[in-house]
N, C-alpha and C positions, 0 to 999 in steps of 0.2 A: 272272937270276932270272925262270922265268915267272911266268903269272897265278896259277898254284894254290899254288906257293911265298910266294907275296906274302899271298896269304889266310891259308896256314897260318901265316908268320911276325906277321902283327897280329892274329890269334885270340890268340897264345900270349904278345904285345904288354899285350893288352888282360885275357887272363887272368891274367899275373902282376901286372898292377894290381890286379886285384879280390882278390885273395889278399892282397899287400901292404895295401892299404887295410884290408880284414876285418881282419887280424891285429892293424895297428896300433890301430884305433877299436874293436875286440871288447874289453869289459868295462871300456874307459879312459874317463874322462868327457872329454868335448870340452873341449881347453886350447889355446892359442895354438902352441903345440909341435906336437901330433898334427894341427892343423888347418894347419898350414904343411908338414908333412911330407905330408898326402895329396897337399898340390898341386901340392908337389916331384914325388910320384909318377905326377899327374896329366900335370903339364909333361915329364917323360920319357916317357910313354905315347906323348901326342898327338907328341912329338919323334920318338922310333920310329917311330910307322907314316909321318913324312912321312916319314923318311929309307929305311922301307921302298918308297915309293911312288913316287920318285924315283929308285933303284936301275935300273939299266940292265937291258934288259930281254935276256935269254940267249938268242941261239940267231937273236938276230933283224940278220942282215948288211946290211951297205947294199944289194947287190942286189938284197934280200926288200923293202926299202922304195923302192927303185924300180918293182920289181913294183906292190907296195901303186898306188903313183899311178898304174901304168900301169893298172890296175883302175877305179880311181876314171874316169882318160878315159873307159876303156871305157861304162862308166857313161851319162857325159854321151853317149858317141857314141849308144849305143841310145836313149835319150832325145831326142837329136835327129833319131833317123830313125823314129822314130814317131809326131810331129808331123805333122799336115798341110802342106802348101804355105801355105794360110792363115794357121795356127797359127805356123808360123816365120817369116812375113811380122809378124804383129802380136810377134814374138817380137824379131826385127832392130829394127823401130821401137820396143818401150819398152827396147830396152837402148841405143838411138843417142841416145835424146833429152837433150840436155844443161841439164838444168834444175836439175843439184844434187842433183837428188835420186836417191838410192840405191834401185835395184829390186832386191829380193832373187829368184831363180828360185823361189823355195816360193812367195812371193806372187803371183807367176805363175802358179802351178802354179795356187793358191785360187780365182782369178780365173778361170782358165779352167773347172775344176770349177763355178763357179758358174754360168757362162756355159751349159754343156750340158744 
């Protein structure tokens, strides 16, 4: 199932709730009946779209998700060669230092930004 499959089937998820509900609550007074039944209708909606959301995605082979991360390296690799000598110096030393604490690279990134 692609991405646009997956929309069209929780559009049509979510539209036959609203239909269902309308029909049921149109012209009935709210009683413990109708107001447990929407939620039955509610509880199968939200149950659809996860089990739409979770549905494997088509078309998409392990090879393409290898690709995918080879992508992602690539990523980092351009990012690292467009760093100064300086920049990868202050960059080696806050990811060596062993102090517990977690440096995320966006916060690096901030840092540096802020720096120039």
């Amino acid at each position: 199932m692609n991405s646009g499959d997956r929309l069209k089937a929780i559009f049509w998820v979510w539209a036959a709730f609203a239909v269902a509900t309308t029909v049921t609550f149109w012209g009935n007074e709210p009683s413990l009946t109708t107001l447990l039944l929407g939620l039955i209708y509610a509880m199968a909606a939200a149950g659809s779209t996860v089990a739409v959301m979770l549905a494997p995605m088509e078309g998409i082979s392990p090879a393409h998700m290898a690709q995918a991360g080879k992508m992602k390296h690539g990523k980092v690799d351009r990012l690292l060669t467009s760093l100064s000598d300086d920049e990868l110096d202050h960059l080696r030393e806050r990811l060596s230092v062993d102090d517990g604490e977690l440096v995320s690279l966006d916060q690096l990134m901030r840092e540096r930004k802020g720096r120039r």
